[in-house]
Backbone atoms as SQL, in Angstrom:
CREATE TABLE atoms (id INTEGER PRIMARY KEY, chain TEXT, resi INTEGER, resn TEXT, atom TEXT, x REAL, y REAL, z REAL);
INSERT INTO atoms VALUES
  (1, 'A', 1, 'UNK', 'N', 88.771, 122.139, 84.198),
  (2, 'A', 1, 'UNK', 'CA', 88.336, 120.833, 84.660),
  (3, 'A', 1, 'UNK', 'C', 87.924, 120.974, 86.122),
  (4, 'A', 2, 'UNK', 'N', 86.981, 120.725, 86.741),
  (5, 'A', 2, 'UNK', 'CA', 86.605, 120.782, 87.834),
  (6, 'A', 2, 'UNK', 'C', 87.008, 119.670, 89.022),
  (7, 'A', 3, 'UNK', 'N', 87.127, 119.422, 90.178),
  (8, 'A', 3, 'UNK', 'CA', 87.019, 118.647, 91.377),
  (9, 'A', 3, 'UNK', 'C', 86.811, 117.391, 90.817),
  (10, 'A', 4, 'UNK', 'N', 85.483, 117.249, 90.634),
  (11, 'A', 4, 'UNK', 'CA', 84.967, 115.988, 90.380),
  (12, 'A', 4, 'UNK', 'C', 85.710, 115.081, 89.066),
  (13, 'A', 5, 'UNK', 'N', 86.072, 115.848, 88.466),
  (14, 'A', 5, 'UNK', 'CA', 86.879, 115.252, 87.157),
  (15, 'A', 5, 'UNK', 'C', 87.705, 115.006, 87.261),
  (16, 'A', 6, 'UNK', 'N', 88.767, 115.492, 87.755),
  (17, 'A', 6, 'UNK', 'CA', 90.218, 115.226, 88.289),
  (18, 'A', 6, 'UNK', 'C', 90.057, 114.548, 89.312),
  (19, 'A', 7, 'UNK', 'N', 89.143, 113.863, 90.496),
  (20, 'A', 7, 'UNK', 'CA', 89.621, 113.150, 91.150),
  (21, 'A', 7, 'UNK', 'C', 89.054, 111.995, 90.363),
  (22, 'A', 8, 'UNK', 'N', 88.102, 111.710, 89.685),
  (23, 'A', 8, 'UNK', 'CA', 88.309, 110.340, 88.651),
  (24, 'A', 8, 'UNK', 'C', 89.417, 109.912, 87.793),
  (25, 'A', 9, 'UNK', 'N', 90.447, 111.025, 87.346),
  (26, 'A', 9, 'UNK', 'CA', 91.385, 110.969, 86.948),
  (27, 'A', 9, 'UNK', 'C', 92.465, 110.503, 87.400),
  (28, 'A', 10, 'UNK', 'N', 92.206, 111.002, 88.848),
  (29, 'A', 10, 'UNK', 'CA', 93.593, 110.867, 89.593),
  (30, 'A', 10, 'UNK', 'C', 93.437, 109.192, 89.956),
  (31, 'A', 11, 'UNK', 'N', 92.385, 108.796, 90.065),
  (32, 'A', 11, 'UNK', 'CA', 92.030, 107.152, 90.777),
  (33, 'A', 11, 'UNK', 'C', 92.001, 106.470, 89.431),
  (34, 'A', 12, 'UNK', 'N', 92.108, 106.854, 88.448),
  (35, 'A', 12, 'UNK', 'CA', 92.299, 106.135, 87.522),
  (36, 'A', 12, 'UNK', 'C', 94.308, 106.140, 87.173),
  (37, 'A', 13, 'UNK', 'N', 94.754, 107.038, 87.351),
  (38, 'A', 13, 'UNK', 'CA', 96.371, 107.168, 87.477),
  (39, 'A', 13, 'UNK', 'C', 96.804, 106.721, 88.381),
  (40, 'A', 14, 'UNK', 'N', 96.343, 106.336, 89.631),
  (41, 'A', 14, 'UNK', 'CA', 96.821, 105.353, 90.943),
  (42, 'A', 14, 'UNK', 'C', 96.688, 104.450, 90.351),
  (43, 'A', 15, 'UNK', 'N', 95.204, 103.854, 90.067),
  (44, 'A', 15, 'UNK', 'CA', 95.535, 102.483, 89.568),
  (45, 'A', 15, 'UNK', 'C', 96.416, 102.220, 88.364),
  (46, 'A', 16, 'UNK', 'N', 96.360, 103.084, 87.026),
  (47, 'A', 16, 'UNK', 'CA', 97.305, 102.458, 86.112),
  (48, 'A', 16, 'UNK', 'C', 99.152, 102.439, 87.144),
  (49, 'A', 17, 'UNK', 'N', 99.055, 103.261, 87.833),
  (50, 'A', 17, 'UNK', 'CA', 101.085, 103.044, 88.561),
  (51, 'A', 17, 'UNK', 'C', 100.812, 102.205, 89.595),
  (52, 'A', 18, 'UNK', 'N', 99.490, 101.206, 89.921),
  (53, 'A', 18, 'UNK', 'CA', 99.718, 99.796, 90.785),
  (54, 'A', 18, 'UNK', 'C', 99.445, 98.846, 89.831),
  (55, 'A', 19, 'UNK', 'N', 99.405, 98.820, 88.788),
  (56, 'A', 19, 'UNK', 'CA', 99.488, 97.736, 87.976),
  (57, 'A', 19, 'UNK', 'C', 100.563, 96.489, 88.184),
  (58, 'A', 20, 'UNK', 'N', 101.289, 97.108, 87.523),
  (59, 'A', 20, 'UNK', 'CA', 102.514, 96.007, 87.595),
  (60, 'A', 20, 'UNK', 'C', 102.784, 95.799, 89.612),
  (61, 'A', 21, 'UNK', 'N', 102.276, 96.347, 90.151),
  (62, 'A', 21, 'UNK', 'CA', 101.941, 95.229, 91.645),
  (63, 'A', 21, 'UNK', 'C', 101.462, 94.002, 91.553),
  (64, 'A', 22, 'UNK', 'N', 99.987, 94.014, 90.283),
  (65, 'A', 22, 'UNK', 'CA', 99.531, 93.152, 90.334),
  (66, 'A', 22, 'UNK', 'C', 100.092, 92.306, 90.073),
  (67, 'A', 23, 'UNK', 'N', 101.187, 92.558, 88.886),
  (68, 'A', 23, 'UNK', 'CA', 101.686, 90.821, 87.972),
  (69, 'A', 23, 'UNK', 'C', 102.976, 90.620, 88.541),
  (70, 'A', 24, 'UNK', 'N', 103.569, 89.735, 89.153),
  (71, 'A', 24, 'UNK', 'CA', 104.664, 89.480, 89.740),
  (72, 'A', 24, 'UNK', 'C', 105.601, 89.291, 88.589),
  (73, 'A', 25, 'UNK', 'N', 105.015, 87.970, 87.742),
  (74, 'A', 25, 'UNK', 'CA', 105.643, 87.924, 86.529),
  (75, 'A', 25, 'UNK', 'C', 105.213, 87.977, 85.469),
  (76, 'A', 26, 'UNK', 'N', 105.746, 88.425, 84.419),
  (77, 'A', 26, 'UNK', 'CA', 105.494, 88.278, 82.705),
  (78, 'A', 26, 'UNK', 'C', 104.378, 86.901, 82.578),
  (79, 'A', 27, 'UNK', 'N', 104.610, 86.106, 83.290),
  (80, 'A', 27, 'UNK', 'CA', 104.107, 84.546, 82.496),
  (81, 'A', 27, 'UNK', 'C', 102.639, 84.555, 83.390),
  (82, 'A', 28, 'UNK', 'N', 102.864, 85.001, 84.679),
  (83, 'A', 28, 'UNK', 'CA', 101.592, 84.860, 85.295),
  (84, 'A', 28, 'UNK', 'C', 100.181, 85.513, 84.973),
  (85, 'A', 29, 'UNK', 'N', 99.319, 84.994, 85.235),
  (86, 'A', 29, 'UNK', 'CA', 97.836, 85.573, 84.873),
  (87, 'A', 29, 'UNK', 'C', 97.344, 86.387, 86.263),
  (88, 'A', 30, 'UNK', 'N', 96.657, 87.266, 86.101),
  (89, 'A', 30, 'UNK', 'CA', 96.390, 88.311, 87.129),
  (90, 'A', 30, 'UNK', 'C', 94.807, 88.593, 87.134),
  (91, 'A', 31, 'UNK', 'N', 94.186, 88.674, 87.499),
  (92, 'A', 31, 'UNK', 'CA', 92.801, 88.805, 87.843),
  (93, 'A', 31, 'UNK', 'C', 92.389, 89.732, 88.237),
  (94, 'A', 32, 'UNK', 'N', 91.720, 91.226, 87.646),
  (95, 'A', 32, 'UNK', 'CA', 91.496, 91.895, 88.198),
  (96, 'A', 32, 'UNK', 'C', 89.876, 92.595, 87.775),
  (97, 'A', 33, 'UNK', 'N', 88.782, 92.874, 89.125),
  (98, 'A', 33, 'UNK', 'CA', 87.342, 93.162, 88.802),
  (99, 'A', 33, 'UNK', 'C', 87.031, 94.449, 88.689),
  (100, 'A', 34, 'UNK', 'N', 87.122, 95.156, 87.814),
  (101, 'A', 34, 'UNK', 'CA', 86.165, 96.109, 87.607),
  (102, 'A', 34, 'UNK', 'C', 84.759, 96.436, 88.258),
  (103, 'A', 35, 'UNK', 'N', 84.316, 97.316, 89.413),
  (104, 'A', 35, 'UNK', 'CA', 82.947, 97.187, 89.811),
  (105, 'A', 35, 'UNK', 'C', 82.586, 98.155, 88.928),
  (106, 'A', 36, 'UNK', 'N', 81.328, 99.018, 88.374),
  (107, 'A', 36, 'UNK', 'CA', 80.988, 100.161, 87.455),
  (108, 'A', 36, 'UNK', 'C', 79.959, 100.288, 88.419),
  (109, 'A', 37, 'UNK', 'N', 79.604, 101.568, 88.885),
  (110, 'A', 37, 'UNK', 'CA', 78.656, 101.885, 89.692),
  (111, 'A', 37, 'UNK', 'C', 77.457, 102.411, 88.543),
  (112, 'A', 38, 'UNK', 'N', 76.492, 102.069, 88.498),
  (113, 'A', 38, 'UNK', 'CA', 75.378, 102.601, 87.385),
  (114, 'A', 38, 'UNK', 'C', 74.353, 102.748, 88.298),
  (115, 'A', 39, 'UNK', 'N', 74.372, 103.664, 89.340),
  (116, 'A', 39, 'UNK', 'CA', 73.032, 104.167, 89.878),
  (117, 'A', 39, 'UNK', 'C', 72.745, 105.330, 89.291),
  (118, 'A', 40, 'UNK', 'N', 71.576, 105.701, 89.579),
  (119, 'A', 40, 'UNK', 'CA', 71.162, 106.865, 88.862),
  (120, 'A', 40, 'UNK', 'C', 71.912, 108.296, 89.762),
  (121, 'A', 41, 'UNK', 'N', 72.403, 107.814, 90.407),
  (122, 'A', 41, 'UNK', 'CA', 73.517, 109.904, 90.217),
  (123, 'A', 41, 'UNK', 'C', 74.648, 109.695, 89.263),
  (124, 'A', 42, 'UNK', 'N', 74.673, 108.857, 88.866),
  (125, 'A', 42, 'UNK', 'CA', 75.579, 108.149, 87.980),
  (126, 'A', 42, 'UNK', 'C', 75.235, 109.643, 86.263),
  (127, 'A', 43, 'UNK', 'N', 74.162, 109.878, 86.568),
  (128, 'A', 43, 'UNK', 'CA', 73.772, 110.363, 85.481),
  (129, 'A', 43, 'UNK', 'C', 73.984, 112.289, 85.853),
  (130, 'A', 44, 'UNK', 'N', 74.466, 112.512, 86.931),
  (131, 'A', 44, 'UNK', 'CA', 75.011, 113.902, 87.128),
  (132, 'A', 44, 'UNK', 'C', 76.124, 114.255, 86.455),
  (133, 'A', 45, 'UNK', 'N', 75.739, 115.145, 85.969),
  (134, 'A', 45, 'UNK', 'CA', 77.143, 115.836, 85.383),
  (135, 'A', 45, 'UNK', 'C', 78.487, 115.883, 85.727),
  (136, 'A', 46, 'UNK', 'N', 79.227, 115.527, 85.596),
  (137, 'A', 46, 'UNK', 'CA', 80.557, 115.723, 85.878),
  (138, 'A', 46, 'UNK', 'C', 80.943, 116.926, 85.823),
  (139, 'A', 47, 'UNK', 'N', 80.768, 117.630, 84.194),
  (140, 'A', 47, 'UNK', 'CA', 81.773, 118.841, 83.660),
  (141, 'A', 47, 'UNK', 'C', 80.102, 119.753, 82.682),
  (142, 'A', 48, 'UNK', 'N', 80.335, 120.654, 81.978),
  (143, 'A', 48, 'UNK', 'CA', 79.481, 121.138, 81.752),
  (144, 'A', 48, 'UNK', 'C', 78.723, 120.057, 80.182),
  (145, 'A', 49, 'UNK', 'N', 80.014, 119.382, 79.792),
  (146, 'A', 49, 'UNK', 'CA', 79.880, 118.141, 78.479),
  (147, 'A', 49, 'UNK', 'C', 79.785, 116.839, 78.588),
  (148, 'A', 50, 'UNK', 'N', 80.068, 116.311, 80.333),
  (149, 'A', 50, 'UNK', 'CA', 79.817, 115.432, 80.720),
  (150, 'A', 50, 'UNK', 'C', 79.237, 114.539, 81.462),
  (151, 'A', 51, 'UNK', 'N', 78.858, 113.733, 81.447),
  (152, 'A', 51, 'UNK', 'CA', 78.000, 112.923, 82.647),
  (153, 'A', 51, 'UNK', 'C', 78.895, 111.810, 83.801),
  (154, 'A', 52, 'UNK', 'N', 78.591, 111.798, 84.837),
  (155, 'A', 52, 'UNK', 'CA', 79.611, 111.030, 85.289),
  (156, 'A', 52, 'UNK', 'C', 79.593, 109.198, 85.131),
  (157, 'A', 53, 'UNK', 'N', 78.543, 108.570, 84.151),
  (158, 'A', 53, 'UNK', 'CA', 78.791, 107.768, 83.510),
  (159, 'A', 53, 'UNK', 'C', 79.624, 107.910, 82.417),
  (160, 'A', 54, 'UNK', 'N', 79.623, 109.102, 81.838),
  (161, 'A', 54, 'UNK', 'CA', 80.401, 108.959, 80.463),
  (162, 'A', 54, 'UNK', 'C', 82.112, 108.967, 80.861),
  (163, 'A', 55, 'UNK', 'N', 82.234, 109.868, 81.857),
  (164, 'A', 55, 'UNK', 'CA', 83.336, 110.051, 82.324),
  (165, 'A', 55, 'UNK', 'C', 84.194, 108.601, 82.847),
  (166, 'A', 56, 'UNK', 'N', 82.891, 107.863, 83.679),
  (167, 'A', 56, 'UNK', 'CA', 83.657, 106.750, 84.193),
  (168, 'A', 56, 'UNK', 'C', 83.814, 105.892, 82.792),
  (169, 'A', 57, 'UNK', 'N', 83.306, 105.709, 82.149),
  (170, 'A', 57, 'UNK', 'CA', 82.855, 105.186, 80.329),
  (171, 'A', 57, 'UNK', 'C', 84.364, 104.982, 79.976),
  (172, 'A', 58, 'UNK', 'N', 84.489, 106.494, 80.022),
  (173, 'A', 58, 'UNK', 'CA', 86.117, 106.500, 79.305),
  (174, 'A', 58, 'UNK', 'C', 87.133, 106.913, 80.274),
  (175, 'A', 59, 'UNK', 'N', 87.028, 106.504, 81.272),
  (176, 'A', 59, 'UNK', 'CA', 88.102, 106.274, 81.919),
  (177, 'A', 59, 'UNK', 'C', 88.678, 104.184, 81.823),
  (178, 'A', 60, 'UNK', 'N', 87.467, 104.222, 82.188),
  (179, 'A', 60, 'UNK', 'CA', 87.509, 102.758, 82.100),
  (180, 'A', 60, 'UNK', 'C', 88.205, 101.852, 80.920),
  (181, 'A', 61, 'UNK', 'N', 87.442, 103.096, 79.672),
  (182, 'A', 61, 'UNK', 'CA', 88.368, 102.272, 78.455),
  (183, 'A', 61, 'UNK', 'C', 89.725, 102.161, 78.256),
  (184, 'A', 62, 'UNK', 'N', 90.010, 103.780, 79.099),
  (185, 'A', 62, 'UNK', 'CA', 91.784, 103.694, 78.583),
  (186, 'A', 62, 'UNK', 'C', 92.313, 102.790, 79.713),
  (187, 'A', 63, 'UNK', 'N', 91.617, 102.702, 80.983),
  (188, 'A', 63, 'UNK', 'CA', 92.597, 101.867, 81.567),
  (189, 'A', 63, 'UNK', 'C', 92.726, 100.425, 81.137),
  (190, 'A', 64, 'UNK', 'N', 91.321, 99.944, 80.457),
  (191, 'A', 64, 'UNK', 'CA', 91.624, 98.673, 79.962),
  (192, 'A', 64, 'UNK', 'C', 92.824, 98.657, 78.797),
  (193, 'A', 65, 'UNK', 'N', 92.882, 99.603, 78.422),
  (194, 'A', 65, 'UNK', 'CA', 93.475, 99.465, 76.692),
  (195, 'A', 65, 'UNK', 'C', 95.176, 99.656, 77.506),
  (196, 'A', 66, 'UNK', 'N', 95.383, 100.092, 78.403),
  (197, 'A', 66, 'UNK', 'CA', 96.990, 100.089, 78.970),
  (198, 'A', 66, 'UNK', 'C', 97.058, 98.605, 79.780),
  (199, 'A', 67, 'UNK', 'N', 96.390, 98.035, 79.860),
  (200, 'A', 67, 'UNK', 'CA', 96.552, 96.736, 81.012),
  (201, 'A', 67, 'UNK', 'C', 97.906, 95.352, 79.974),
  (202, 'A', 68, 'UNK', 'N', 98.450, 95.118, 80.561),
  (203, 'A', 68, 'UNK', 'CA', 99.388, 93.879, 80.023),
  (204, 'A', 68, 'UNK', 'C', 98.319, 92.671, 79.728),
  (205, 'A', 69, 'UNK', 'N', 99.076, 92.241, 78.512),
  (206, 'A', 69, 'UNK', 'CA', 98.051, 90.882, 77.819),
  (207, 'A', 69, 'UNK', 'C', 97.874, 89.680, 79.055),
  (208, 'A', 70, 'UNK', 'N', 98.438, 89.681, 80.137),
  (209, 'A', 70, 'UNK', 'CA', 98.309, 88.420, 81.467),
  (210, 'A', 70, 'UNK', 'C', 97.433, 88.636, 82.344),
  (211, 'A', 71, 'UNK', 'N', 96.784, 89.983, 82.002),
  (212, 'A', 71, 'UNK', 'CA', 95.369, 90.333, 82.996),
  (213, 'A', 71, 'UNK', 'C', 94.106, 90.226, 82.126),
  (214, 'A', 72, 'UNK', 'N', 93.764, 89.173, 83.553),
  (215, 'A', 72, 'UNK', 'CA', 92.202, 88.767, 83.001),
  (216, 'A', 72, 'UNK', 'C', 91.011, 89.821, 83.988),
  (217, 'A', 73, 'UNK', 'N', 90.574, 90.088, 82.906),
  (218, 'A', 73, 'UNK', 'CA', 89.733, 91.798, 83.148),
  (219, 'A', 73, 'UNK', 'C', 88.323, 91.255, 83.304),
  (220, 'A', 74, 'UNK', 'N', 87.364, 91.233, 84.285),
  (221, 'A', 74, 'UNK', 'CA', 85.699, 91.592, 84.519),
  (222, 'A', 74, 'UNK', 'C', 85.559, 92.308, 84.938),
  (223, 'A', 75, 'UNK', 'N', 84.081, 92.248, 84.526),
  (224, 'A', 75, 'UNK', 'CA', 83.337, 93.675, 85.018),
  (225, 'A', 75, 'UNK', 'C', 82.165, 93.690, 85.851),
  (226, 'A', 76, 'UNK', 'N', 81.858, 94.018, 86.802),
  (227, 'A', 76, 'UNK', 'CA', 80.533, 93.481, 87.354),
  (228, 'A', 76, 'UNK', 'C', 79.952, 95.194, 87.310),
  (229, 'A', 77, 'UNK', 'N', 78.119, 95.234, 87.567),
  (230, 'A', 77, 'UNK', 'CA', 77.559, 95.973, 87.605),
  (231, 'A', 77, 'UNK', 'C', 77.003, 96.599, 88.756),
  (232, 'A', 78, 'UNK', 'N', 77.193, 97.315, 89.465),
  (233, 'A', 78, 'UNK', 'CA', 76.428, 98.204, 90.801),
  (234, 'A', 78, 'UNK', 'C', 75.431, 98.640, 90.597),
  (235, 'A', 79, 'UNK', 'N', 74.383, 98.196, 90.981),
  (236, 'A', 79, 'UNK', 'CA', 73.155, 99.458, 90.960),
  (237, 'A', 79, 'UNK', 'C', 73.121, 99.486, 92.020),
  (238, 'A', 80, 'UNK', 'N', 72.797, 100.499, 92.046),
  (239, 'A', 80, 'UNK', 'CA', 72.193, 101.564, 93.536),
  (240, 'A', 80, 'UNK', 'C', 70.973, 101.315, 94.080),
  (241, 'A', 81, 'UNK', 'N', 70.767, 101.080, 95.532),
  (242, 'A', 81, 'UNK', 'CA', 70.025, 101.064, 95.947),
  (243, 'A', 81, 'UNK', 'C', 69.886, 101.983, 97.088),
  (244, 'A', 82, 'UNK', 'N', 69.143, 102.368, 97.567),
  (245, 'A', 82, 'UNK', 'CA', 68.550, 103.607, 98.216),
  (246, 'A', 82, 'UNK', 'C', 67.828, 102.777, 99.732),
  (247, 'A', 83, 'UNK', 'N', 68.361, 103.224, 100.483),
  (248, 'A', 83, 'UNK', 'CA', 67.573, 102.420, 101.593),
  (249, 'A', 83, 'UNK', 'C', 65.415, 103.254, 102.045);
């Protein structure tokens, strides 16, 4: 696994162990935004099988699929702009 892969990994494992920061309690609702960066380096390889959209793809999914039922999840879109 290379650099680039493992540190998407690792920022995806920070955030799943600040989770429960977010929810104080069981009953409360929590709000949290997803930005997805989709510029076009977005489309560089990560690994020799991956792209670093696909990578963020499924990172993204598992962290949604671990989140507690009291978080309300969006997603907004980044494109890139280039000055």
């Amino acid at each position: 696994m290379n650099e680039k892969c493992k540190h998407i990994l690792l920022t995806a494992a920070i955030f799943l162990l600040s989770v429960p920061a977010f929810s104080l309690a069981e009953e409360e609702e929590t709000n949290i935004l997803f930005i997805f960066d989709s510029s076009a380096s977005m489309t560089n390889p990560v690994s020799d099988v991956e792209s670093k959209m696909e990578a963020a793809k499924n990172v993204l999914s598992e962290v949604v699929g671990y989140l507690p039922e009291n978080i309300n999840v969006g997603l907004a879109k980044k494109i890139g702009v280039r000055p």
